[in-house]
Phi, psi and omega in degrees: 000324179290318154332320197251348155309311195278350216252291178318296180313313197279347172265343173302331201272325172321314204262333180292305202306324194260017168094328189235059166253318182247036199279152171250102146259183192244113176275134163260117155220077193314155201256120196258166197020076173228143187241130196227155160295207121250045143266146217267114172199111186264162183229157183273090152299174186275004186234027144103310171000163140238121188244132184325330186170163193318315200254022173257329195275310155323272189335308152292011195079026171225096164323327202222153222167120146269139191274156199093143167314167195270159157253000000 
């Protein structure tokens, strides 16, 4: 029983280790009628993006956002 315990462990830490436990992607799923300001306080999207503000950025399908331009 311990042998297929250590087996078990060792591939759960095997499959975290490779990238797909945690992967973080950037989904977009845009919003039909959204009124945005035009004031300028740009966000980072998770898809790399640079959006005018937080709610062009929303408007657009994008959830996940750093304040600032993308570099």
């Amino acid at each position: 029983m311990k042998p297929l315990k250590s087996i078990i462990i060792l591939l759960i830490m095997f499959t975290c280790l490779s990238g797909t436990c945690d992967k973080n992607e950037c989904k977009e799923n845009p919003k039909s009628d959204c009124i945005c300001t035009m004031q300028y306080d740009p966000v980072c999207g998770c898809n790399e993006k640079t959006y005018g503000n937080a709610c062009e950025a929303e408007c657009n399908g994008i959830t996940e956002y750093t304040k600032g331009e993308c570099k």
